[in-house]
Biopython code that builds the backbone (N, CA, C, O; Angstrom):
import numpy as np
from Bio.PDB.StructureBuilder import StructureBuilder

atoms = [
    (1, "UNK", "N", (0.847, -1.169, 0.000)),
    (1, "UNK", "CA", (0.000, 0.000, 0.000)),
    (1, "UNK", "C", (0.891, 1.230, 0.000)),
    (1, "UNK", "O", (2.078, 1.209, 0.325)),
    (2, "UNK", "N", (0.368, 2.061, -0.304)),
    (2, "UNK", "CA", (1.165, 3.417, -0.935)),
    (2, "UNK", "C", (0.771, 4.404, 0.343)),
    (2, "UNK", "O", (-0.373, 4.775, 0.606)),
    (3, "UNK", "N", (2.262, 4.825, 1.249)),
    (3, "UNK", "CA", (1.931, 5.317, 1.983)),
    (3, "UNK", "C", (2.321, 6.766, 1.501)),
    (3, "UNK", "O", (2.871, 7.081, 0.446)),
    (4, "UNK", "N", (1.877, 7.610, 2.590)),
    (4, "UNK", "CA", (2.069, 9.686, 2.449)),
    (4, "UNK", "C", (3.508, 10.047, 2.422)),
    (4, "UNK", "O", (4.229, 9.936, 3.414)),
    (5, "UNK", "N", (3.976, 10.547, 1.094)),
    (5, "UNK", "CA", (5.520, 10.898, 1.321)),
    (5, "UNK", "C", (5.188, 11.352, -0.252)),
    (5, "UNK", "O", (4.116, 11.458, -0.847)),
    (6, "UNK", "N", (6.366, 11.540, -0.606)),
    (6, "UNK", "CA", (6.568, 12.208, -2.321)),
    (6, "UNK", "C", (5.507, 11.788, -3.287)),
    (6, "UNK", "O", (5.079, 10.649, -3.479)),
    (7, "UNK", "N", (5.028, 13.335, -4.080)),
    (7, "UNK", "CA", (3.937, 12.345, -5.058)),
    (7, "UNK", "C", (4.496, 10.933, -5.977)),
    (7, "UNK", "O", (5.698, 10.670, -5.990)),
    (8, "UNK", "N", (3.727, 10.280, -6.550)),
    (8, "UNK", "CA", (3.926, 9.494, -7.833)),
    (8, "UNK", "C", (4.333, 10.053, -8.677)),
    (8, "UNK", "O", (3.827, 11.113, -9.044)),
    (9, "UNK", "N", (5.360, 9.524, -9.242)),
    (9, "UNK", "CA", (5.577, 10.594, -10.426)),
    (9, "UNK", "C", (4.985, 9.639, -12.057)),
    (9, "UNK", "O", (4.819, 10.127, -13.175)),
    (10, "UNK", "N", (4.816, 8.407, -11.678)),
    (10, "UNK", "CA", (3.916, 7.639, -12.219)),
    (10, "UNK", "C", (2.380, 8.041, -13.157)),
    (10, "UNK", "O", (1.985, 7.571, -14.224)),
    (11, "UNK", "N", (1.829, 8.973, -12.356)),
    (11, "UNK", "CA", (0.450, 9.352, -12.426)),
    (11, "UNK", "C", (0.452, 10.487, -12.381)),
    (11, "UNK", "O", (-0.171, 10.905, -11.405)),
    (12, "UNK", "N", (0.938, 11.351, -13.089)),
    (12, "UNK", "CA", (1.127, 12.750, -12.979)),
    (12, "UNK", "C", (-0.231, 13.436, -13.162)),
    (12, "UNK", "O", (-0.611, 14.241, -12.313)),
    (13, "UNK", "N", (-0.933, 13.165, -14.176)),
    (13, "UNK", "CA", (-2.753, 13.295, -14.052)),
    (13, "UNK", "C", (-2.996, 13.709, -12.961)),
    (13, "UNK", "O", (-3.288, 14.811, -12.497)),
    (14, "UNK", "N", (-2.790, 12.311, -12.415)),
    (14, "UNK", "CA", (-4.237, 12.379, -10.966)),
    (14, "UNK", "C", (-3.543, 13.513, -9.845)),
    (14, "UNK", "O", (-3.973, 14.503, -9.253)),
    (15, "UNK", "N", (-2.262, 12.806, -9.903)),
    (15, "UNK", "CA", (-1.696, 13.960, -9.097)),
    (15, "UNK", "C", (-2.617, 15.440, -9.168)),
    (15, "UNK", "O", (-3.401, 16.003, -8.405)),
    (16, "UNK", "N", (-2.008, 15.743, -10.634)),
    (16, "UNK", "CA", (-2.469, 16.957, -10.886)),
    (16, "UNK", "C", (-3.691, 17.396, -10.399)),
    (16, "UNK", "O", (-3.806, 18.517, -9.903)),
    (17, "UNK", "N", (-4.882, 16.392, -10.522)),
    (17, "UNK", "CA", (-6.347, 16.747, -10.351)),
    (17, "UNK", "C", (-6.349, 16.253, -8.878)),
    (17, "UNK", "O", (-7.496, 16.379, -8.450)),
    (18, "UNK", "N", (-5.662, 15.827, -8.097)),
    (18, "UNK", "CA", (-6.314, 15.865, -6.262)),
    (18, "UNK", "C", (-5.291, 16.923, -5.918)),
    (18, "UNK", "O", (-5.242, 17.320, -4.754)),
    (19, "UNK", "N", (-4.653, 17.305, -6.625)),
    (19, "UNK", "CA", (-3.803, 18.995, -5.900)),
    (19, "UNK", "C", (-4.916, 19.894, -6.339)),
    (19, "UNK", "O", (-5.354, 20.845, -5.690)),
    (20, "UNK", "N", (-5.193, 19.618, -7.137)),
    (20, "UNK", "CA", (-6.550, 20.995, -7.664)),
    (20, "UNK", "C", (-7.828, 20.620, -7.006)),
    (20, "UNK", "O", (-8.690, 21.430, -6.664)),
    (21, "UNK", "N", (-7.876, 19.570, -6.882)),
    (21, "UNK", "CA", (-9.357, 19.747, -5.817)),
    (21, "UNK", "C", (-9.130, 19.652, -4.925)),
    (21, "UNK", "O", (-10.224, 19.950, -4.446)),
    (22, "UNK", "N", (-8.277, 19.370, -3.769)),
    (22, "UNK", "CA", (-7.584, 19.755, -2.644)),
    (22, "UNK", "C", (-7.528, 21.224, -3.003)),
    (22, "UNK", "O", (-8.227, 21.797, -2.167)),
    (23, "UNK", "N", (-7.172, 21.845, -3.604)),
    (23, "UNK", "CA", (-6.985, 23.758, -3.682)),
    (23, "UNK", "C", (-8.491, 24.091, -3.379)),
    (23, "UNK", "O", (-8.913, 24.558, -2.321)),
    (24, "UNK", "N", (-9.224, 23.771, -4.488)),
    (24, "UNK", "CA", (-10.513, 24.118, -4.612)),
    (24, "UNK", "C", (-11.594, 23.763, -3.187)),
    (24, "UNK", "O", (-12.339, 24.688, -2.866)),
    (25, "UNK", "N", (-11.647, 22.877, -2.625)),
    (25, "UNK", "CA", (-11.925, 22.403, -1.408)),
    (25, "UNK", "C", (-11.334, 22.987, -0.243)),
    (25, "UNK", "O", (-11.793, 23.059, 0.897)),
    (26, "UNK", "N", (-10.215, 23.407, -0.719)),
    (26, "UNK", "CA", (-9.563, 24.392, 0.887)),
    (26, "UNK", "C", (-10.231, 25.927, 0.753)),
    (26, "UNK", "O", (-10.554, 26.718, 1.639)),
    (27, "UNK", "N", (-10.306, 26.031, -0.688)),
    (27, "UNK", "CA", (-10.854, 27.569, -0.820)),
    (27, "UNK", "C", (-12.123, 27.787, -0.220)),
    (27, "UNK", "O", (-12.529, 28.799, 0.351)),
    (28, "UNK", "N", (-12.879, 26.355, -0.487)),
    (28, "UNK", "CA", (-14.362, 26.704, -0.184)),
    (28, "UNK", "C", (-14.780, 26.685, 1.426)),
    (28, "UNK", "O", (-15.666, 27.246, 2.070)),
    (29, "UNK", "N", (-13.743, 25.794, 1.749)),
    (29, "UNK", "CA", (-13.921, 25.669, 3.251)),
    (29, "UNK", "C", (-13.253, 27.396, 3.963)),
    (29, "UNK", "O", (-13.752, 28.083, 4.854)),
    (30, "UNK", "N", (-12.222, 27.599, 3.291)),
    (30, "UNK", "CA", (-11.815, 28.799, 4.384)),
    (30, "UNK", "C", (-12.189, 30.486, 3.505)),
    (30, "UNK", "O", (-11.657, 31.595, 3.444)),
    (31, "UNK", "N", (-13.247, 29.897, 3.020)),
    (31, "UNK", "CA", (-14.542, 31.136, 2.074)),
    (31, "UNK", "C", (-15.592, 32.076, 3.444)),
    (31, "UNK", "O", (-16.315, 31.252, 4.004)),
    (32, "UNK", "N", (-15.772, 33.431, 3.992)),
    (32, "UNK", "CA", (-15.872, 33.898, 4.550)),
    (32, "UNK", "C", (-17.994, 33.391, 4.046)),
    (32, "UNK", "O", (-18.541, 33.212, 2.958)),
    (33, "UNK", "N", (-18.509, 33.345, 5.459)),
    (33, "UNK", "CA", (-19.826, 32.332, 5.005)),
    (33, "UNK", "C", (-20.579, 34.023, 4.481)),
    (33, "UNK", "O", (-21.489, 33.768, 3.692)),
    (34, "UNK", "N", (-20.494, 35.042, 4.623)),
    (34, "UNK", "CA", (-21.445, 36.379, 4.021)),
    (34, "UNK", "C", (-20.203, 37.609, 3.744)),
    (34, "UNK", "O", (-19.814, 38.568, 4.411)),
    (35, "UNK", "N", (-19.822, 37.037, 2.406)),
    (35, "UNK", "CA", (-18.736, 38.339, 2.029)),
    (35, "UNK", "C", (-19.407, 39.797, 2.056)),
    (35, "UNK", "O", (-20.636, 39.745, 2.114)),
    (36, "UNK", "N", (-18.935, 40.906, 2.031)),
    (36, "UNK", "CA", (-19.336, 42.116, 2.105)),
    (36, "UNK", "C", (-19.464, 42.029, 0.748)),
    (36, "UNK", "O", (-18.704, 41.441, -0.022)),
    (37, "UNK", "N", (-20.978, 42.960, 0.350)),
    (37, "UNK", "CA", (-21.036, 42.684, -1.093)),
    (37, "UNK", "C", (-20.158, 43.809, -1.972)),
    (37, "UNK", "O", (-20.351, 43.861, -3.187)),
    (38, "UNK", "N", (-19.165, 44.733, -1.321)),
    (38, "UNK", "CA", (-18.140, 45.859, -2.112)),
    (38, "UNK", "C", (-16.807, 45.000, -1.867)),
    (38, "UNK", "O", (-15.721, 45.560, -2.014)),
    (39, "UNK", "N", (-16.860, 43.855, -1.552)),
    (39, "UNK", "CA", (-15.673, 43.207, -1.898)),
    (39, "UNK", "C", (-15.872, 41.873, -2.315)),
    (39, "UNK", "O", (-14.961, 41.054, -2.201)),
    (40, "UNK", "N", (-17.076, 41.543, -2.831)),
    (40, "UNK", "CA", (-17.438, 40.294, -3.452)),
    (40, "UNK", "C", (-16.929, 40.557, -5.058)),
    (40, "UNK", "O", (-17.364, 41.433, -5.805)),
    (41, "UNK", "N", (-15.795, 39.461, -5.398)),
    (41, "UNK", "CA", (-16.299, 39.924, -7.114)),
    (41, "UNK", "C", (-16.894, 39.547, -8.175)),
    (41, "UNK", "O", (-17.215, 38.366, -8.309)),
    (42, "UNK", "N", (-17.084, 40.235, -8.879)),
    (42, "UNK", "CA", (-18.186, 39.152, -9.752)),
    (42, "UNK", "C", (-17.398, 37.698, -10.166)),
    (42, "UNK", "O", (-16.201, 37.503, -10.377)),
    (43, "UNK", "N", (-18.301, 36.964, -10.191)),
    (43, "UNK", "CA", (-17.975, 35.557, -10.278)),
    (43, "UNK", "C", (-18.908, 34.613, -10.748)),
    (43, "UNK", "O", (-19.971, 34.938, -10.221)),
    (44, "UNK", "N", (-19.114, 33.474, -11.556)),
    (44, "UNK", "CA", (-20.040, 32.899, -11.734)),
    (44, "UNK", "C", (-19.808, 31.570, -10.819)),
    (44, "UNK", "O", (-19.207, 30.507, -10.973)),
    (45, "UNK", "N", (-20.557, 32.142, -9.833)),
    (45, "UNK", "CA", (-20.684, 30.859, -8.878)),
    (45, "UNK", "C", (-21.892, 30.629, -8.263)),
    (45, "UNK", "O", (-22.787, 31.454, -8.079)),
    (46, "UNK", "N", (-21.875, 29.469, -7.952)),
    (46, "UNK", "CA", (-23.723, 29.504, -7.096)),
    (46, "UNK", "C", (-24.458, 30.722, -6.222)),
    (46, "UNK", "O", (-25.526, 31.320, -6.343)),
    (47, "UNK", "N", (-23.141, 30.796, -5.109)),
    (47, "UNK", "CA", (-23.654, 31.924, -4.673)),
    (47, "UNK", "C", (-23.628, 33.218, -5.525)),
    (47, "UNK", "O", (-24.553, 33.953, -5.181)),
    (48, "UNK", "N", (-23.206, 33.512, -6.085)),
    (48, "UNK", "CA", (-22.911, 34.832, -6.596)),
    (48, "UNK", "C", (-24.590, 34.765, -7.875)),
    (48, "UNK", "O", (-25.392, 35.682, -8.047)),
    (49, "UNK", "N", (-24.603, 33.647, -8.403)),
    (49, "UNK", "CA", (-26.110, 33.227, -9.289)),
    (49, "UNK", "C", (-27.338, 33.572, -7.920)),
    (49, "UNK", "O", (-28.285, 34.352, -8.020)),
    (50, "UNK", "N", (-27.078, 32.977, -7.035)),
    (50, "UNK", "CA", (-28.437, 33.305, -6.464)),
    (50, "UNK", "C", (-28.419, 34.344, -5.944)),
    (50, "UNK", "O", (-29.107, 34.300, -4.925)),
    (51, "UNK", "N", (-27.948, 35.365, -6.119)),
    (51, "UNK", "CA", (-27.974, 36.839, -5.213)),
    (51, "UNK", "C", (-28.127, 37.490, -6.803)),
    (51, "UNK", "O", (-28.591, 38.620, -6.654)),
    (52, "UNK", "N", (-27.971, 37.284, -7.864)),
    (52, "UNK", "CA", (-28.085, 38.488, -8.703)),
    (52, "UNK", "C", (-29.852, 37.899, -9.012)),
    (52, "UNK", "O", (-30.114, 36.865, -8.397)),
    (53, "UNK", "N", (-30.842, 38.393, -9.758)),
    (53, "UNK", "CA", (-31.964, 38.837, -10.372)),
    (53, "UNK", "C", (-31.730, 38.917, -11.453)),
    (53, "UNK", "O", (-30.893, 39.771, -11.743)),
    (54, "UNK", "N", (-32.443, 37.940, -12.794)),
    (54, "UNK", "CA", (-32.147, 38.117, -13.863)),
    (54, "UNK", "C", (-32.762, 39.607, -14.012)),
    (54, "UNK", "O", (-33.674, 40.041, -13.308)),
    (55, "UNK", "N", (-32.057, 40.370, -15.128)),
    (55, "UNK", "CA", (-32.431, 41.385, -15.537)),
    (55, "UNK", "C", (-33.483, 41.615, -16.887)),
    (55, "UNK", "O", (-33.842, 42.777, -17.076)),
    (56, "UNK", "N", (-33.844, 40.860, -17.560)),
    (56, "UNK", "CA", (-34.704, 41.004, -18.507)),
    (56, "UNK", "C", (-35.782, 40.116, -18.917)),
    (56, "UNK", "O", (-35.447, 38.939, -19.049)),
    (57, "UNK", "N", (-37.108, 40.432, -19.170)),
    (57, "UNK", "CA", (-37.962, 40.032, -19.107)),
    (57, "UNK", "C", (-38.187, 38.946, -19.757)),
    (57, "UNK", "O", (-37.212, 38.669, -20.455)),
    (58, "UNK", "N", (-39.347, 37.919, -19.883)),
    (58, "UNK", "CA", (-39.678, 37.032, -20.341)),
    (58, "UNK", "C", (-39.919, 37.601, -22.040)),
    (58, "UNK", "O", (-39.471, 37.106, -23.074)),
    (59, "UNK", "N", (-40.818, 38.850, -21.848)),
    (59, "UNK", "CA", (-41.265, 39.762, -23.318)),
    (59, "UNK", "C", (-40.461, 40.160, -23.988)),
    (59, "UNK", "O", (-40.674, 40.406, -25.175)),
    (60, "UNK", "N", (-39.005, 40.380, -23.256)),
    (60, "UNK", "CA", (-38.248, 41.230, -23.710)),
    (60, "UNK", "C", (-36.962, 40.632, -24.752)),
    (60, "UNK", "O", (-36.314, 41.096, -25.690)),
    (61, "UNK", "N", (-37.010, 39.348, -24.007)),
    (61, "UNK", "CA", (-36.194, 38.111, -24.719)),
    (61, "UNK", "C", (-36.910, 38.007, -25.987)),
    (61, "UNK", "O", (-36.455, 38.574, -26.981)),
    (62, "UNK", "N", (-38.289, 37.144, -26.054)),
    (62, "UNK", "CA", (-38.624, 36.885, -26.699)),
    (62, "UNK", "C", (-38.593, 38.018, -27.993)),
    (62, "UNK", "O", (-38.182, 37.896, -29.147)),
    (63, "UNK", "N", (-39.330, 39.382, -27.135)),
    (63, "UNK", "CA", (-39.379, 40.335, -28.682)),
    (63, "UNK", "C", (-37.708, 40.360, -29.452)),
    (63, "UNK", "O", (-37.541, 40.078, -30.639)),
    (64, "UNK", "N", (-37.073, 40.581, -28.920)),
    (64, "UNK", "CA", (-35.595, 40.681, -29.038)),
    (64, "UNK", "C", (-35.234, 39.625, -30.291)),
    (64, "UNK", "O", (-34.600, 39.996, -31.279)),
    (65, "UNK", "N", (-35.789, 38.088, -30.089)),
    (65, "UNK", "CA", (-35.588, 37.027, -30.666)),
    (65, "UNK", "C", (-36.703, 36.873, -32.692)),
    (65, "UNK", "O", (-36.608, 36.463, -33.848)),
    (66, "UNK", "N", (-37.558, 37.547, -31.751)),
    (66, "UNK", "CA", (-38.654, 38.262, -33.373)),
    (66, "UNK", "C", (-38.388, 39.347, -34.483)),
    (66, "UNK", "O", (-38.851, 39.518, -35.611)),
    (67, "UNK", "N", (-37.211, 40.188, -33.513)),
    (67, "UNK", "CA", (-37.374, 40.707, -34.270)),
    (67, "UNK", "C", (-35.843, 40.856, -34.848)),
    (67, "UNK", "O", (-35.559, 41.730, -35.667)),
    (68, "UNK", "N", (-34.762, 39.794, -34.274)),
    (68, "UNK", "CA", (-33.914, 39.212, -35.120)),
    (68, "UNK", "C", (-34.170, 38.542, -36.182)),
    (68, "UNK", "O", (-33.321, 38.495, -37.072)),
    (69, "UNK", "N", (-35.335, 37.914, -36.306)),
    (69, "UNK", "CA", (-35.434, 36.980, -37.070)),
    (69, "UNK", "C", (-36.518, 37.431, -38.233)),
    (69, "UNK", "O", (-36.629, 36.794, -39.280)),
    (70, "UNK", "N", (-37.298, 38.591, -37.933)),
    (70, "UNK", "CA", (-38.011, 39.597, -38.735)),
    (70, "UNK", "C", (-37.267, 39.699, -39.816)),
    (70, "UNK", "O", (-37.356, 39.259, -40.962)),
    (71, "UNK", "N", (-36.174, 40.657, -38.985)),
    (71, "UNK", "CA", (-34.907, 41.256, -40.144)),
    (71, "UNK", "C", (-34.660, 40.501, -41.211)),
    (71, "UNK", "O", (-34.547, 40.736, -42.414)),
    (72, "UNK", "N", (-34.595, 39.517, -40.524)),
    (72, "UNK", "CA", (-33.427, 38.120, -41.746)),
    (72, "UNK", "C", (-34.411, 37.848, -42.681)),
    (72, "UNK", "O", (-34.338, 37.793, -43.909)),
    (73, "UNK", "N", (-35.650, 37.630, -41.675)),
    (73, "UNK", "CA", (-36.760, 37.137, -43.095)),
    (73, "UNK", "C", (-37.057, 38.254, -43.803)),
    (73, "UNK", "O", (-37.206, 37.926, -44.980)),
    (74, "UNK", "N", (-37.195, 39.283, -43.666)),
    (74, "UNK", "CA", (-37.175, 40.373, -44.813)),
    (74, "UNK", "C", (-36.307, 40.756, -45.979)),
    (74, "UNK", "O", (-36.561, 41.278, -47.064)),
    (75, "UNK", "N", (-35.177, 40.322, -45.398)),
    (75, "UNK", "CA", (-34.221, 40.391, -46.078)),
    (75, "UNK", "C", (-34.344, 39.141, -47.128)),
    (75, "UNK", "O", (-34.561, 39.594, -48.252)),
    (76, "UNK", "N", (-34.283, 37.905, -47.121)),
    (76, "UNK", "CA", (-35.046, 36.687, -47.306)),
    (76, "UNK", "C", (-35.689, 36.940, -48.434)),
    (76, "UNK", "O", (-35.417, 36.637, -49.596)),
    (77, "UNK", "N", (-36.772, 37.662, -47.865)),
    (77, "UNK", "CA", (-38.119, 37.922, -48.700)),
    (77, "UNK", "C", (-37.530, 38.863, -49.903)),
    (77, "UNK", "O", (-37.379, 38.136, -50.885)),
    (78, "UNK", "N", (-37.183, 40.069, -50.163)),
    (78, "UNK", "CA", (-36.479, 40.543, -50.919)),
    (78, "UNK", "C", (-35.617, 40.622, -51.666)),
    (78, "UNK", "O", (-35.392, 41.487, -52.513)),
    (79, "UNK", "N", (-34.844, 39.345, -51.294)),
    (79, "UNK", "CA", (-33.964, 38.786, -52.422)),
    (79, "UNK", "C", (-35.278, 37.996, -53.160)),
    (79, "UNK", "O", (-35.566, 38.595, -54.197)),
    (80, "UNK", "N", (-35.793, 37.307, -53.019)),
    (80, "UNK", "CA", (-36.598, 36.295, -53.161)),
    (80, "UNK", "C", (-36.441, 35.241, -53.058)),
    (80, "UNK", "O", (-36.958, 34.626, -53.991)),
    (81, "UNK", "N", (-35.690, 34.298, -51.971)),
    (81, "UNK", "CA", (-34.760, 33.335, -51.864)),
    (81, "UNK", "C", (-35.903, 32.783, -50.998)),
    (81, "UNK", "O", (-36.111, 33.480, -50.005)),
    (82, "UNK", "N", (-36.745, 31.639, -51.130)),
    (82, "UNK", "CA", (-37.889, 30.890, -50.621)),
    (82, "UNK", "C", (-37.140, 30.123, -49.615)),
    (82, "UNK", "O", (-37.258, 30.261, -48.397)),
    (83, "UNK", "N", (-36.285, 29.226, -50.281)),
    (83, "UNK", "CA", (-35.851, 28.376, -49.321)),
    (83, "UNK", "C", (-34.923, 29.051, -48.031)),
    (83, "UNK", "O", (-34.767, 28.290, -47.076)),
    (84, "UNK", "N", (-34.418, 30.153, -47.948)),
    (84, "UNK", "CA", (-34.104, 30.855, -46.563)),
    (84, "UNK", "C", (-35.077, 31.119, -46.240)),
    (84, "UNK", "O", (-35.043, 31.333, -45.028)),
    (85, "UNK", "N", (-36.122, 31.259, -46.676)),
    (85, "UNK", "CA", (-37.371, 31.775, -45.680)),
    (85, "UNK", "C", (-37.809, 30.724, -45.053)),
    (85, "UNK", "O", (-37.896, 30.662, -43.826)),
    (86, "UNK", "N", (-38.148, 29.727, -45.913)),
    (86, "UNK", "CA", (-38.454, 28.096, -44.830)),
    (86, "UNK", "C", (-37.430, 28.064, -43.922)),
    (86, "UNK", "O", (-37.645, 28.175, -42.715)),
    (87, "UNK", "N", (-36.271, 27.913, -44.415)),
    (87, "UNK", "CA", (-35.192, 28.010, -43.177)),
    (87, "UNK", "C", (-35.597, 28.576, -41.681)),
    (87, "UNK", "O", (-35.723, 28.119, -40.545)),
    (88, "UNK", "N", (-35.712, 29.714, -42.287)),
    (88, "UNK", "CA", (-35.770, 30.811, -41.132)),
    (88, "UNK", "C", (-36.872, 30.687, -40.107)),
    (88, "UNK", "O", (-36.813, 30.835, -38.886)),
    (89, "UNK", "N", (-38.220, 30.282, -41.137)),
    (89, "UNK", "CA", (-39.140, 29.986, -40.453)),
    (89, "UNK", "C", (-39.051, 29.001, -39.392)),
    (89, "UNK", "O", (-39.505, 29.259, -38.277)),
    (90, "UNK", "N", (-38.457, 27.808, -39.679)),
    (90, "UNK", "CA", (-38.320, 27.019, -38.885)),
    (90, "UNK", "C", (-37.096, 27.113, -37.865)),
    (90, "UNK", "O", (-37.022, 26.792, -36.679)),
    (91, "UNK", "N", (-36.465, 27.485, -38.456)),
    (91, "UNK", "CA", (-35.681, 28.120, -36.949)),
    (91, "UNK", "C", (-35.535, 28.715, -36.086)),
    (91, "UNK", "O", (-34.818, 28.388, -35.141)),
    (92, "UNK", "N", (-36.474, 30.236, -36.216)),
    (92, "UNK", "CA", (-37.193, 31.240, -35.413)),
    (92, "UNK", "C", (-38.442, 30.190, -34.418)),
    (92, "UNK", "O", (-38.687, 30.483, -33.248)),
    (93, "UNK", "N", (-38.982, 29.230, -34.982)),
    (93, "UNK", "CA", (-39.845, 28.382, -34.193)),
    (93, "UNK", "C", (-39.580, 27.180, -32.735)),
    (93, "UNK", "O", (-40.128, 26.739, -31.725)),
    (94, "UNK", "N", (-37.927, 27.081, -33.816)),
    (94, "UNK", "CA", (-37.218, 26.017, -33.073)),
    (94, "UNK", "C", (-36.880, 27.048, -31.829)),
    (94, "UNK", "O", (-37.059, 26.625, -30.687)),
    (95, "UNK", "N", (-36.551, 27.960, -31.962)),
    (95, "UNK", "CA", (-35.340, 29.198, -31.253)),
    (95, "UNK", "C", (-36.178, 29.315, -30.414)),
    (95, "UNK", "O", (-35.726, 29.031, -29.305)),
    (96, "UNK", "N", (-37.478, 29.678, -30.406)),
    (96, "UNK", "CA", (-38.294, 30.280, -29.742)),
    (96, "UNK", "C", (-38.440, 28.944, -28.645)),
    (96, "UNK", "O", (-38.198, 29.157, -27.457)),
    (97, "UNK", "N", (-38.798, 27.729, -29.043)),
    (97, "UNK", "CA", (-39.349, 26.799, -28.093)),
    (97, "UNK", "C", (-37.998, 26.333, -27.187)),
    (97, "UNK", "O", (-38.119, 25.959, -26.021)),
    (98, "UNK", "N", (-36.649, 26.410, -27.907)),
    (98, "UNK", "CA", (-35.894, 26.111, -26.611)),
    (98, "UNK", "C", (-35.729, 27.908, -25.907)),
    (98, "UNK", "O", (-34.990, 28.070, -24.936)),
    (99, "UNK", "N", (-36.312, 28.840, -26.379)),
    (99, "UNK", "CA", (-35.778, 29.767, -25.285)),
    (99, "UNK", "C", (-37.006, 29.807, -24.130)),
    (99, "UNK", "O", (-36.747, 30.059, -22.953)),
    (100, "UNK", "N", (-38.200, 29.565, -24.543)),
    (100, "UNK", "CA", (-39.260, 29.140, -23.481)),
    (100, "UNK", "C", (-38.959, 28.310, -22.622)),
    (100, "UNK", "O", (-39.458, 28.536, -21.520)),
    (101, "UNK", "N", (-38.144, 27.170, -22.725)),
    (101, "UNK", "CA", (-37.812, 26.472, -22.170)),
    (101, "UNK", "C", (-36.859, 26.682, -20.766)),
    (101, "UNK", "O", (-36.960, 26.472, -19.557)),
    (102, "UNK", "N", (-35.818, 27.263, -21.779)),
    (102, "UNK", "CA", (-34.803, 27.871, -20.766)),
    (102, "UNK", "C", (-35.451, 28.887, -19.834)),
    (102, "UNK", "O", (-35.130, 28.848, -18.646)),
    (103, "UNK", "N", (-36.253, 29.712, -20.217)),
    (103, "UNK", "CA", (-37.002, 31.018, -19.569)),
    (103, "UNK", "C", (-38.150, 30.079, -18.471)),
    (103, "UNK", "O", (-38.597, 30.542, -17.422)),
    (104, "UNK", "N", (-38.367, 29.126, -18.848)),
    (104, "UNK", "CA", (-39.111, 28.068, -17.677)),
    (104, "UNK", "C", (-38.564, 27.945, -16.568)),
    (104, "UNK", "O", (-39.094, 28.357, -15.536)),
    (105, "UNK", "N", (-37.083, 27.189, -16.615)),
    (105, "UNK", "CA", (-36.523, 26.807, -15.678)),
    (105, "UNK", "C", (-35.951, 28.074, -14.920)),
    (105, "UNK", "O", (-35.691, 28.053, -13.717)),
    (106, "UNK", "N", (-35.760, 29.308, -15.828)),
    (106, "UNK", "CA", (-34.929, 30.024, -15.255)),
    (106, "UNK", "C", (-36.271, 30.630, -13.687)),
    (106, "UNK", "O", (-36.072, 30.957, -12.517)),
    (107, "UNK", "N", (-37.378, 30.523, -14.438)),
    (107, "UNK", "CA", (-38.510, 31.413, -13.238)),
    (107, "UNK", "C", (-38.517, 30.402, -11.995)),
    (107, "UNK", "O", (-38.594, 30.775, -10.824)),
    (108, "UNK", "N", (-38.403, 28.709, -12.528)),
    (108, "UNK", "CA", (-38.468, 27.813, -11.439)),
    (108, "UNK", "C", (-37.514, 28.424, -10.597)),
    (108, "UNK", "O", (-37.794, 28.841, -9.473)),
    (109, "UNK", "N", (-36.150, 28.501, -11.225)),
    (109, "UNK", "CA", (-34.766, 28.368, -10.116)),
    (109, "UNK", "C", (-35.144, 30.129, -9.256)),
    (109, "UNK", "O", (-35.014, 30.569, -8.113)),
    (110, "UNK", "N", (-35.680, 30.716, -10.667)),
    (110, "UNK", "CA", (-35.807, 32.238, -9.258)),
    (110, "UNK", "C", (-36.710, 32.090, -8.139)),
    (110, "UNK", "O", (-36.550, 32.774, -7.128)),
    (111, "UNK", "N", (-38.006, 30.927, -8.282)),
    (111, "UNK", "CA", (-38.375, 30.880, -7.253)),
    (111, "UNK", "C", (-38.643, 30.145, -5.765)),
    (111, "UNK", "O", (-39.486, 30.030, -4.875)),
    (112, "UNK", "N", (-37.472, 29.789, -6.112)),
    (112, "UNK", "CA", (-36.578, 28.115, -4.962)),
    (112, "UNK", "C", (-36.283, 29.139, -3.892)),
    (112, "UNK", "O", (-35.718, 28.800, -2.852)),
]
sb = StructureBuilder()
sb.init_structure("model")
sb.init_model(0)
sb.init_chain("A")
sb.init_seg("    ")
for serial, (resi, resn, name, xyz) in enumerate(atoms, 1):
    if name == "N":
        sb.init_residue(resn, " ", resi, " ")
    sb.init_atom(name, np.array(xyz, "f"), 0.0, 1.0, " ", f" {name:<3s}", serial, name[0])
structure = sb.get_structure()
């Protein structure tokens, strides 16, 4: 059995990845439990996700997403190029149902 003394130099990998989660695990443990929020920095981390408020609306996405896709089909339409317009059509449809989607979960997680 492999006792505590010099790493492996065998397995340099793993090494590598239990020194980094050993880092990461010491950070979280000696992490102050309510940072002051003028010295918090932005970060994408759990905590830092559940303290911000998405900023834009359910309407606002969506119009945003219509009227990207307005443009293109007009443009589309004016060349006279049919088959970008099917394109488009169906992808503005597709676009739309995974961003409902995402905009689903996102109201669930705001209201946990």
């Amino acid at each position: 059995m492999y006792s505590a003394g010099p790493p492996r130099t065998d397995q340099p990998r793993r090494y590598l990845l239990n020194t980094a989660r050993k880092f990461f695990a010491d950070a979280i443990e000696s992490a102050p439990s309510s940072p002051d929020a003028a010295d918090d920095f932005p970060r994408l981390t759990l905590q830092a996700l559940e303290r911000i408020r998405m900023s834009r609306s359910r309407d606002r996405i969506l119009e945003n997403l219509d009227t990207m896709y307005r443009e293109a089909f007009e443009r589309a339409k004016a060349s006279g190029d049919n088959s970008q317009m099917a394109t488009l059509d169906f992808a503005y449809r597709r676009e739309q149902l995974y961003l409902e989607v995402l905009l689903d979960i996102r109201e669930a997680v705001e209201r946990k």
